[in-house]
Backbone bond lengths (Angstrom), bond angles and torsions (degrees), N, CA, C in turn:
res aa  C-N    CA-C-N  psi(-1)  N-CA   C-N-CA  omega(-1)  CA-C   N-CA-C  phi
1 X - - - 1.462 - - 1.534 112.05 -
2 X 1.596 113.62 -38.99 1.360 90.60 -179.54 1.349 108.35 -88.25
3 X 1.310 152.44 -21.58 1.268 136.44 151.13 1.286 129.74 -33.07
4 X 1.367 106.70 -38.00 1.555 119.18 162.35 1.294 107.22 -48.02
5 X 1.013 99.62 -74.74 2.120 106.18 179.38 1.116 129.77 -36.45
6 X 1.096 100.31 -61.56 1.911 119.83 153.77 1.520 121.30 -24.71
7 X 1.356 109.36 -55.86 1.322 125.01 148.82 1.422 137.60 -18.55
8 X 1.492 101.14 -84.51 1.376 139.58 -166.71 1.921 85.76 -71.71
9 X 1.422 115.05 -41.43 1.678 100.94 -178.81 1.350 110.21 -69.88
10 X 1.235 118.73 -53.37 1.450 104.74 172.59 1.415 146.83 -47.94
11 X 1.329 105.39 -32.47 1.339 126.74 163.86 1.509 109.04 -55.52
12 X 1.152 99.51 -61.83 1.956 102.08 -171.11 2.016 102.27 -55.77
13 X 1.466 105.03 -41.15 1.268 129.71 -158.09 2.003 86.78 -63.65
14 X 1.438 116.13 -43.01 1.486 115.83 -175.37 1.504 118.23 -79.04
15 X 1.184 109.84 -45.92 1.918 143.35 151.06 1.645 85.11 -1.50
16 X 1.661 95.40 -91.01 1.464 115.58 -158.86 1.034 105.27 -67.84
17 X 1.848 146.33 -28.49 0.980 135.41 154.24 1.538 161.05 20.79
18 X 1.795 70.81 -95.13 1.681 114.13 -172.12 1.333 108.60 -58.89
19 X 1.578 129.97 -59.61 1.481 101.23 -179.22 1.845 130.05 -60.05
20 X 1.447 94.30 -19.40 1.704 89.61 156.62 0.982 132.81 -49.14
21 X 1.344 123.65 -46.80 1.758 138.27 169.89 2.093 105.43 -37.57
22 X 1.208 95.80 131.12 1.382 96.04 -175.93 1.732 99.84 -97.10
23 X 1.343 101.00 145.27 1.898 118.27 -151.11 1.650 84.40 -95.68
24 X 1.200 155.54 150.28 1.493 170.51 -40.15 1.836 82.58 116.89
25 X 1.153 124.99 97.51 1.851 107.38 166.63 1.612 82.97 -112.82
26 X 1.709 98.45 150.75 1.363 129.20 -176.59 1.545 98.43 -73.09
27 X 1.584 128.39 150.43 1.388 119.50 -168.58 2.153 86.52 -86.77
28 X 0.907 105.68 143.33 1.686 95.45 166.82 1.980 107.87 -96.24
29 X 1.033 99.55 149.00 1.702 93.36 166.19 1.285 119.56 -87.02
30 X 1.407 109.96 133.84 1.789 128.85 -172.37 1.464 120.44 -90.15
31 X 1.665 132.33 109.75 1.025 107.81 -156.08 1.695 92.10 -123.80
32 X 1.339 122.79 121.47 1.063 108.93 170.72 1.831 112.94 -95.61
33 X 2.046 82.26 152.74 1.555 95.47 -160.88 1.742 103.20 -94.73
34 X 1.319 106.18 145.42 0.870 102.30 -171.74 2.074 108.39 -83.23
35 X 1.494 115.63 115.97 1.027 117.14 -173.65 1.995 121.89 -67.80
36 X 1.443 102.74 5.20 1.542 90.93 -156.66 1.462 88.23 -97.76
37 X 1.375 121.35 -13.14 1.541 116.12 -165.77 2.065 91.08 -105.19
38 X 1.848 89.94 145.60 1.608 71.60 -175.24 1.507 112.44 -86.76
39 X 1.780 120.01 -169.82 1.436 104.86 -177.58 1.716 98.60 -91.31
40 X 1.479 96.02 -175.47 1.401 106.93 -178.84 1.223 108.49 -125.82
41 X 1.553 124.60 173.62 1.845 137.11 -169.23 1.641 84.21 -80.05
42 X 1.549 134.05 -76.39 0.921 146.55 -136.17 1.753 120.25 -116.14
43 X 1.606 115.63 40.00 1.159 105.68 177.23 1.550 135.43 -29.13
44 X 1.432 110.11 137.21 1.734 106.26 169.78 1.932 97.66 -86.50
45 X 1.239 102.33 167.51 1.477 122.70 171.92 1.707 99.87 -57.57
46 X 1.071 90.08 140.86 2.054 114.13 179.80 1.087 96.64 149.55
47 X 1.736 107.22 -159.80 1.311 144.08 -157.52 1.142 103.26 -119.19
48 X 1.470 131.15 128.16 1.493 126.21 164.60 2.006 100.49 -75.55
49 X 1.181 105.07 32.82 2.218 74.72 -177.01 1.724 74.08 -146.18
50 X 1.272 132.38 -2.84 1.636 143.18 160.30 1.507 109.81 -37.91
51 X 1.442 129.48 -171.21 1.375 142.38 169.55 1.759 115.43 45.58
52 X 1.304 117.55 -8.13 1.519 108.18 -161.71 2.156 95.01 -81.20
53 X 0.831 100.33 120.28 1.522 113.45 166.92 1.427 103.04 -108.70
54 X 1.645 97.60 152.39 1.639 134.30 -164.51 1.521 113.34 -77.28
55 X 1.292 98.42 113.09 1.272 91.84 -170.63 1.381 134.71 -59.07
56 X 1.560 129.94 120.63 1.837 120.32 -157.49 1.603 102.23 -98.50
57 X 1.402 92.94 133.10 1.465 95.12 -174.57 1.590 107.20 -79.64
58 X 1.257 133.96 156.24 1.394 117.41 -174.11 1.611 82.17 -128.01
59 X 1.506 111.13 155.13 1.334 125.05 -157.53 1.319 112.69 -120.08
60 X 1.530 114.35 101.05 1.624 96.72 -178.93 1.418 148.15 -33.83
61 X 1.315 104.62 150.85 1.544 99.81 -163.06 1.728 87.83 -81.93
62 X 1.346 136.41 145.25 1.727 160.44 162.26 1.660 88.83 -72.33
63 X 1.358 125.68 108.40 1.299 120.92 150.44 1.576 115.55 -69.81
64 X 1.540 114.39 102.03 1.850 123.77 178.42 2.323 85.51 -45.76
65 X 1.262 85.18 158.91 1.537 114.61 -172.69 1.729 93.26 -112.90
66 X 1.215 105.63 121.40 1.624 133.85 -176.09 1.488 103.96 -60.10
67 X 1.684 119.01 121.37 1.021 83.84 173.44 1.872 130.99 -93.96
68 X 1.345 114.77 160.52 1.563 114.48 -172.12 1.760 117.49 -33.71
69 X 1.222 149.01 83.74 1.455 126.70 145.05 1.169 138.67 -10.33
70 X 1.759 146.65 80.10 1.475 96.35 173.27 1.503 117.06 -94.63
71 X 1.155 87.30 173.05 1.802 94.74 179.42 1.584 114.01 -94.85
72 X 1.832 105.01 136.67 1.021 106.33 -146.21 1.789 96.25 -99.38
73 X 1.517 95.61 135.11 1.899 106.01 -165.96 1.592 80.13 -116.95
74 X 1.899 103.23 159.65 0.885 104.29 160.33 1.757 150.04 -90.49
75 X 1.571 106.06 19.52 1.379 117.39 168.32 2.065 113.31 -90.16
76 X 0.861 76.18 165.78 1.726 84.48 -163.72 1.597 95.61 -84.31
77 X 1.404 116.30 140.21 1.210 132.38 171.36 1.201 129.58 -33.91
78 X 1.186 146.12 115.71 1.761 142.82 -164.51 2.097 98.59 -65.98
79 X 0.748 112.92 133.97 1.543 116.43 -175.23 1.821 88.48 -107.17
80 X 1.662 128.65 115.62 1.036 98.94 168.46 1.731 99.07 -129.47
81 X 1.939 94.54 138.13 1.498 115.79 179.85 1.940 107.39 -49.18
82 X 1.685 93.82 128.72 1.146 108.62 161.28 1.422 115.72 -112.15
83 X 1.430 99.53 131.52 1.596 119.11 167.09 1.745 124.29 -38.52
84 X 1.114 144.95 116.13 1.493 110.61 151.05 1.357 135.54 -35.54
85 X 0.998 139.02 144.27 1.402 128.88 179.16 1.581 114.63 -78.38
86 X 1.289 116.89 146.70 1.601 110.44 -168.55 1.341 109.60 -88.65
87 X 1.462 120.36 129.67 1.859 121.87 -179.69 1.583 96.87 -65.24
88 X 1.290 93.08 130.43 2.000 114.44 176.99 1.909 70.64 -98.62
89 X 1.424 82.32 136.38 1.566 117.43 160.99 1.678 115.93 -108.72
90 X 1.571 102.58 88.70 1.276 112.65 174.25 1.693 116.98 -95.55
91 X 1.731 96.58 138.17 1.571 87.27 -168.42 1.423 106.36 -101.30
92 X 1.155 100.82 163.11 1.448 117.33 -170.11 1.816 131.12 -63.31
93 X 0.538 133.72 133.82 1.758 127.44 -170.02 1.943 87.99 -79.38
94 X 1.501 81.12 143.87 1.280 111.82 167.47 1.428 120.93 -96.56
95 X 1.808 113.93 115.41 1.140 121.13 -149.88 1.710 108.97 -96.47
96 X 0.852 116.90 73.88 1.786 98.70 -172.48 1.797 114.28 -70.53
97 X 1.538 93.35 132.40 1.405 110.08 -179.84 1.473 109.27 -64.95
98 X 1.351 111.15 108.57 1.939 104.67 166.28 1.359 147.01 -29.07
99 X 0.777 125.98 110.20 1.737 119.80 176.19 1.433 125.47 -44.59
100 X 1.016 132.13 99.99 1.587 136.01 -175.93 1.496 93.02 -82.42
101 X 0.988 120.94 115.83 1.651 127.61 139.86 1.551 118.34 -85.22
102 X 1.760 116.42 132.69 1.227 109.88 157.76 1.058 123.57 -50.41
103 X 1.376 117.92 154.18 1.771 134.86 167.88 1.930 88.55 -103.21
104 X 1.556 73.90 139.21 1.654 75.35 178.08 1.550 88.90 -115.36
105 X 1.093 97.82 164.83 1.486 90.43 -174.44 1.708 92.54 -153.26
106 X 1.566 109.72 148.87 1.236 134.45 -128.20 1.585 113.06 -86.68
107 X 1.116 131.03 149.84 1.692 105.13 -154.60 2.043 89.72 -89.18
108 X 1.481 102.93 145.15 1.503 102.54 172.11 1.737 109.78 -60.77
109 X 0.970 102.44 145.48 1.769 116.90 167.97 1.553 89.75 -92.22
110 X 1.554 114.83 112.12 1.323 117.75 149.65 2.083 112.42 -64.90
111 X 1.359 120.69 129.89 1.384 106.56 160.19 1.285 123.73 -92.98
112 X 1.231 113.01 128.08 1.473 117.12 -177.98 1.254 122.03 -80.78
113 X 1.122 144.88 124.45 1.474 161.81 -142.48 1.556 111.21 -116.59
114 X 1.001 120.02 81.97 1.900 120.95 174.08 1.631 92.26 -61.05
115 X 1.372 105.44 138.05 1.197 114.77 160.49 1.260 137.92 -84.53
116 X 1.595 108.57 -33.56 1.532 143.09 135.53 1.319 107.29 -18.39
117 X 1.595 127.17 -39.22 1.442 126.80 -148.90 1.574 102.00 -119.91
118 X 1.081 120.74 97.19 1.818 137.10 175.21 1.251 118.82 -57.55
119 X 1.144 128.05 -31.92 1.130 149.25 -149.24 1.882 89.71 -102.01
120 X 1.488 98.96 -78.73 1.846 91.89 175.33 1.402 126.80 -55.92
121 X 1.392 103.53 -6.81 1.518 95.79 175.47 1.329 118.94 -88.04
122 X 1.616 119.48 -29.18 1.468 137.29 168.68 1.743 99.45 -55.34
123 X 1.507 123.71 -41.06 1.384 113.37 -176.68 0.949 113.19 -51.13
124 X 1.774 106.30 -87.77 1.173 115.97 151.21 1.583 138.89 38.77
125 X 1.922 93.66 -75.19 1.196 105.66 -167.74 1.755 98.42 -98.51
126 X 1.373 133.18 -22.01 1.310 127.89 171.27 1.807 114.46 -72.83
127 X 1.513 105.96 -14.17 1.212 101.65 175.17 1.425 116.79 -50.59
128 X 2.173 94.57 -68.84 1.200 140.53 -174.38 2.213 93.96 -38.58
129 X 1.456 106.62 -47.21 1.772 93.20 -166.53 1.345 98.17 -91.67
130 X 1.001 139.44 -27.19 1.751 133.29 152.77 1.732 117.49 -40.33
131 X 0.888 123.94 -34.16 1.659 140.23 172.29 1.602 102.91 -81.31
132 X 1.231 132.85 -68.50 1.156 131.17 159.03 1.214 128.68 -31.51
133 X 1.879 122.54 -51.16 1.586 103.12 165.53 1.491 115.05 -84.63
134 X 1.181 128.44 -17.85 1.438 125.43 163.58 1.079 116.66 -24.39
135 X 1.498 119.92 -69.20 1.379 145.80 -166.13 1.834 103.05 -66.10
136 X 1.390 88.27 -44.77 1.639 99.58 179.06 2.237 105.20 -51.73
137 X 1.652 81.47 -67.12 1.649 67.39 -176.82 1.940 118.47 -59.22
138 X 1.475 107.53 -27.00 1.143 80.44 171.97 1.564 129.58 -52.99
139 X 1.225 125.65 -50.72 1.122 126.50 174.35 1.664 138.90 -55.51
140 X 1.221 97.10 -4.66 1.627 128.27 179.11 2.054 91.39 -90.77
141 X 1.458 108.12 -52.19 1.122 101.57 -178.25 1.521 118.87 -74.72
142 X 1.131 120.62 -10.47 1.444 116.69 172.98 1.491 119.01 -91.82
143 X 1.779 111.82 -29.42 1.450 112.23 168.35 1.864 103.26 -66.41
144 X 1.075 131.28 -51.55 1.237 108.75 171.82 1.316 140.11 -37.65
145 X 1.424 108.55 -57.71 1.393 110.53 166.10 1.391 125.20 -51.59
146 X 1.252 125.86 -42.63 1.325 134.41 157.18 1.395 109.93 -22.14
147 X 1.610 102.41 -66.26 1.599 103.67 -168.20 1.726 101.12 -78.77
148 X 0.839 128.65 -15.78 1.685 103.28 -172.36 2.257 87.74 -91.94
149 X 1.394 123.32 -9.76 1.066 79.04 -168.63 1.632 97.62 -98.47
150 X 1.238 122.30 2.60 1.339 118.85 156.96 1.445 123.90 -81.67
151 X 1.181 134.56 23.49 1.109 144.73 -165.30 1.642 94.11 -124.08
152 X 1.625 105.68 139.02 1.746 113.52 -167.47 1.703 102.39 -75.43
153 X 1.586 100.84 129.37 1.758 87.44 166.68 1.549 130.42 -43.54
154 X 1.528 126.81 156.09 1.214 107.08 -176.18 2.169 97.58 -91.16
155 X 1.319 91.36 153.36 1.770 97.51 -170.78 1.734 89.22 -100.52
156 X 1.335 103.19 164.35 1.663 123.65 -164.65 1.341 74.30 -119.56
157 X 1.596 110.76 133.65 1.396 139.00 163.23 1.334 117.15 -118.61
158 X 1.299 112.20 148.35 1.404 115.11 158.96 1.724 135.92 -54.49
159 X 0.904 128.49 132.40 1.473 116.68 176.42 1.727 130.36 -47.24
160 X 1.039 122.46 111.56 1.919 93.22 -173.68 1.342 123.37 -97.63
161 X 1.484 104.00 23.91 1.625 113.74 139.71 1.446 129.08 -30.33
162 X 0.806 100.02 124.87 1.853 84.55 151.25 1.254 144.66 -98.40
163 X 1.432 109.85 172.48 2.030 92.47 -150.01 2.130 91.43 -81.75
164 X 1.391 92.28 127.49 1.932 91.65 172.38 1.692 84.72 -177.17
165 X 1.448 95.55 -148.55 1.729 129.52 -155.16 1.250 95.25 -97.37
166 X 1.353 119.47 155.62 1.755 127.36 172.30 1.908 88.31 -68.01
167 X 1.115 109.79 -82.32 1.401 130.43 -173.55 1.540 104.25 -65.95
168 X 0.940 153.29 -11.23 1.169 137.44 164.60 1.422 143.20 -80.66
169 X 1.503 97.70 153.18 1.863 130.53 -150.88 1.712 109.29 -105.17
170 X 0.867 126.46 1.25 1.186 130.32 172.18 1.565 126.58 -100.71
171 X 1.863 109.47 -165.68 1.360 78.76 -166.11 1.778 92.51 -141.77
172 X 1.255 108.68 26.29 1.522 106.08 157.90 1.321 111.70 -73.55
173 X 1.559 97.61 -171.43 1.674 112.19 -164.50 1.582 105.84 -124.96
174 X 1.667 126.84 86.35 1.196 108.93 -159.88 1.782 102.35 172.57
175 X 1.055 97.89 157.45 2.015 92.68 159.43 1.648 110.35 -93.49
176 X 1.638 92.83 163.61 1.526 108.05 174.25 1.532 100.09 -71.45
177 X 1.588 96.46 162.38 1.147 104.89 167.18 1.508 156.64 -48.43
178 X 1.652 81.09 -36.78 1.581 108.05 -169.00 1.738 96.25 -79.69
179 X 1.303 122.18 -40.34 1.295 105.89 168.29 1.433 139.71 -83.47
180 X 1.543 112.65 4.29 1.127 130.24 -161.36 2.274 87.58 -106.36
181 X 1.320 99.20 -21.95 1.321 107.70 178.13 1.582 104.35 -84.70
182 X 1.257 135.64 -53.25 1.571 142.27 -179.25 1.462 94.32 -71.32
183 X 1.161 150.45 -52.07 1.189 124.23 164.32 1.459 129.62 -49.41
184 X 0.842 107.99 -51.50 1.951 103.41 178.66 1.581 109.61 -60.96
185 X 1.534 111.68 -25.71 1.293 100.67 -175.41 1.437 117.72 -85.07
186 X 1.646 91.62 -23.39 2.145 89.12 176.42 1.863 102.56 -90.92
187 X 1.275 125.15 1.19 1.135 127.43 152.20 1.924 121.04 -57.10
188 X 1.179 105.06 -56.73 1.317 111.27 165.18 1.728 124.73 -57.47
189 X 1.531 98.75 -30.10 1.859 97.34 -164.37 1.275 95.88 -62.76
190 X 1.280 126.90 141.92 1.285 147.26 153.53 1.681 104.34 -107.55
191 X 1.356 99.22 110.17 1.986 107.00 177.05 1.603 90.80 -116.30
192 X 1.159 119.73 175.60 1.103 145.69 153.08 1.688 117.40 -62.96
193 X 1.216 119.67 176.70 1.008 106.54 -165.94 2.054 89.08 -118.40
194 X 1.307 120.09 -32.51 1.003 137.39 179.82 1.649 122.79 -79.12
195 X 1.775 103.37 -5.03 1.535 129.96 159.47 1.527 101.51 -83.56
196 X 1.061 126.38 -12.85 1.794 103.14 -163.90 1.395 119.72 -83.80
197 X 1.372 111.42 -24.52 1.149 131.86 164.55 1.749 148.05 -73.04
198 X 1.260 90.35 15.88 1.225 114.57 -137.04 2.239 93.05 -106.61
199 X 1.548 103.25 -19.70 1.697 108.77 174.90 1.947 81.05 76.13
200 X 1.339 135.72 34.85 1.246 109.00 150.47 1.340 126.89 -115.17
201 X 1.234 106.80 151.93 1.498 111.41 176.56 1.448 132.83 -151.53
202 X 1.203 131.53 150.87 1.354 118.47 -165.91 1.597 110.13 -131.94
203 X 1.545 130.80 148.19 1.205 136.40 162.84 1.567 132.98 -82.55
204 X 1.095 135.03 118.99 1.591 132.13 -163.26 1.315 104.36 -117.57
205 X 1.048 124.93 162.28 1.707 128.83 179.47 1.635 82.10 -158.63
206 X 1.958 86.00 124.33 1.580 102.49 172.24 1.570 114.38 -127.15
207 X 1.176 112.60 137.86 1.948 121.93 -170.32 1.151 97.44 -104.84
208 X 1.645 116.01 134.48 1.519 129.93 -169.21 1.871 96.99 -130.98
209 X 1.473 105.86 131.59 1.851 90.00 -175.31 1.960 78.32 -93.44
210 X 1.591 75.43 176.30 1.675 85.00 167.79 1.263 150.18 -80.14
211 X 1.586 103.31 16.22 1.465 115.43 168.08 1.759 101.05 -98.18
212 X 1.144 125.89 -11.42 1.518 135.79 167.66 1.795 105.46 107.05
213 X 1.105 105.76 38.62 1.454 99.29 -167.06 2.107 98.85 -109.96
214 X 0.975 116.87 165.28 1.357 104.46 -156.89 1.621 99.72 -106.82
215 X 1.272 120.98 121.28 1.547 112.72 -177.63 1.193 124.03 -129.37
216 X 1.386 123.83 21.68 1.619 121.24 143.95 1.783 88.74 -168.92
217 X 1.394 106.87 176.88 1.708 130.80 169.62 1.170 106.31 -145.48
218 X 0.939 127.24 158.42 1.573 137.28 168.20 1.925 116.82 -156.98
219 X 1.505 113.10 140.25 1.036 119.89 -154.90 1.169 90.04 -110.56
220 X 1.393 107.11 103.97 1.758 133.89 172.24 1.070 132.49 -64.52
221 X 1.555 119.09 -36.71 1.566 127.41 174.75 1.803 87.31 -152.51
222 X 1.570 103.19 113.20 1.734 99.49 167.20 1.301 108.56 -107.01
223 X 1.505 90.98 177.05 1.826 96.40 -160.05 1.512 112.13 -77.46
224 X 0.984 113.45 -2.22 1.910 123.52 -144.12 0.973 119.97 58.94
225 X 1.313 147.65 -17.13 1.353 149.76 -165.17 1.937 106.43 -86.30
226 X 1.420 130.24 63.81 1.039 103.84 161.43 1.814 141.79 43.71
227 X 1.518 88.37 -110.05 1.832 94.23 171.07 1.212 131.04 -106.60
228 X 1.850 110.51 23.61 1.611 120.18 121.76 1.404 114.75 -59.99
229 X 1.268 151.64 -46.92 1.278 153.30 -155.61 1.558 97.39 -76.85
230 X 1.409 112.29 -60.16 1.558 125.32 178.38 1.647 106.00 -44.96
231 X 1.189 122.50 -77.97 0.862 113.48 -178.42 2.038 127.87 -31.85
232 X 1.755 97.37 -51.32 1.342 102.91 -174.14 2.035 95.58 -60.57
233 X 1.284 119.73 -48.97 1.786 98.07 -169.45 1.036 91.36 -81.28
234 X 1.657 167.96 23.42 1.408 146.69 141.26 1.903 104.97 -59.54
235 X 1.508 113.55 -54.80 1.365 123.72 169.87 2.060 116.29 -45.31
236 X 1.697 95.52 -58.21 1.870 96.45 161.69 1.179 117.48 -28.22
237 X 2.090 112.40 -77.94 1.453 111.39 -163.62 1.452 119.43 -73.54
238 X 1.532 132.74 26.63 1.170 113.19 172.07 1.804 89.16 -116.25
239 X 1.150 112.68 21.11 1.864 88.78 167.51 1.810 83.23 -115.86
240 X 1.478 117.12 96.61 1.417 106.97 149.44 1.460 141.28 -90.11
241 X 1.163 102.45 -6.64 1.238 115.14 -163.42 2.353 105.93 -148.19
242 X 1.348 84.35 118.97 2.134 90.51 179.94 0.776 82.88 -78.23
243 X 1.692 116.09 161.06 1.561 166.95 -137.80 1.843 81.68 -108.26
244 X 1.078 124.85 -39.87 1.714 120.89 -178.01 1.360 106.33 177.68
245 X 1.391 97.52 164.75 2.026 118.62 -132.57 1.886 84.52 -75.10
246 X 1.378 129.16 170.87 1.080 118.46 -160.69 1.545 79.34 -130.81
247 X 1.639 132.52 -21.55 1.155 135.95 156.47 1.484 90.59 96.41
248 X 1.234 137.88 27.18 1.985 129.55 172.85 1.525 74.65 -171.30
249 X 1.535 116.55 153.66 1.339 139.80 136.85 1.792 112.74 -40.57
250 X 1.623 82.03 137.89 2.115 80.10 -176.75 1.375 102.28 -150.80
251 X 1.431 109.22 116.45 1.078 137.72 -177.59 1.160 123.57 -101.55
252 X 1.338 112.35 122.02 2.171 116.70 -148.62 1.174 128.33 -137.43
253 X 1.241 147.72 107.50 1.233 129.74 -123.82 1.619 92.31 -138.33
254 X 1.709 121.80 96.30 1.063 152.47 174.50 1.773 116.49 -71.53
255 X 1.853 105.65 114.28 1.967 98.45 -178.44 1.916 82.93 -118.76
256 X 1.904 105.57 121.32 1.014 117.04 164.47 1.473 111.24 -98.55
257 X 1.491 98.34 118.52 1.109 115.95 -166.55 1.487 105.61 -149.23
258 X 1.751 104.94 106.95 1.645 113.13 -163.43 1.775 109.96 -58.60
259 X 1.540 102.15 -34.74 1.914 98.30 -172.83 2.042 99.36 -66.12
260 X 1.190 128.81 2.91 1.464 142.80 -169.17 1.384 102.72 -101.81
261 X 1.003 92.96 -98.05 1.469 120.92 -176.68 1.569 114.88 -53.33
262 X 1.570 127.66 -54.86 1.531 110.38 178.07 1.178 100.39 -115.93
């Protein structure tokens, strides 16, 4: 029996526990979609935030200036006398030599060291290795800099993904829907900045017919918070209508959740 008990306490004792235990969540990777291209039925495998190349500036062409023709008459060309040009006599600036003042500079304080005295000699000597690594890290801090500023900037590349679906099996050129839909909509949310913190969040479920036009939402799990909720369907009703028909009804079930999403 008391092993039994023993038991039965621990259990309850882990029971109540466990949500104390702090959870380790895996970071996920965030891919933003690119909104200007529309989505597709059948993504191929890639990256929806893939394919975007840098925009190249192209440099006007300088139209060269023709040169003049003249037309040839039969009197002989006017030859007309040029002057020398007259030397301007510019005078010289007057340079005054600077005034150097000595720096006087300050007489050293020798410290005098009782030998008699144990105590000042321990100072003394913690001064002296406090000054020593000072100097030390300075010089640690200047070989660093050295090396990072001889070291090549790092260059921003393109992805060499290709533009599609994390998970996708098909063989268009594009993102799925459903993320090309949660992006535009956390594009629109406008939260506060002093809401984000707040552990709220809410669940949405949105109905798409199959020409892509939007024909009901409904708020599945709300946050309690009022104008958290407001805010999330102000962001809903401005996507009424997809970029193109998705060809089936699509039903999508959106968790706004600021530590996620912004």
């Amino acid at each position: 029996m008391l092993l039994l008990s023993l038991l039965l306490h621990g259990a309850l004792l882990l029971f109540f526990s466990a949500p104390l235990v702090p959870r380790l969540d895996t970071p996920r990777p965030v891919y933003q979609v690119d909104l200007l291209s529309a989505p597709v039925k059948s993504p191929r495998a890639g990256r929806p935030d893939a394919g975007k190349k840098p925009a190249v500036t192209k440099k006007k062409a300088v139209a060269k200036a023709e040169p003049k023709v003249e037309k040839k008459t039969g009197k002989a060309p006017e030859v007309k006398k040029t002057e020398p040009p007259k030397k301007s006599v510019v005078a010289k600036p007057v340079v005054k030599e600077p005034v150097v003042t000595p720096v006087k500079t300050p007489p050293r304080t020798e410290v005098k060291v009782d030998p008699s005295s144990p105590q000042q000699t321990q100072d003394v000597i913690a001064e002296m290795r406090r000054k020593q690594e000072q100097r030390q890290r300075i010089e640690d801090l200047k070989r660093q800099l050295a090396t990072l500023s001889a070291s090549p900037s790092p260059q921003t590349s393109v992805p060499q993904a290709p533009l599609g679906a994390v998970a996708g099996t098909g063989h268009e050129t594009g993102a799925d829907f459903a993320s090309w839909i949660k992006q535009a909509i956390v594009e629109a949310w406008a939260l506060p900045d002093h809401y984000r913190n707040r552990g709220l969040w809410c669940e949405v479920e949105l109905r798409f017919d199959y020409r892509g036009y939007r024909v009901g939402y409904l708020m599945v799990r709300p946050s309690g918070d009022g104008y958290f909720d407001a805010t999330v369907k102000r962001a809903v009703m401005q996507l009424e209508q997809l970029p193109s028909a998705p060809g089936k009804s699509l039903n999508l079930s959106i968790k706004f959740d600021p530590k996620e999403l912004l």
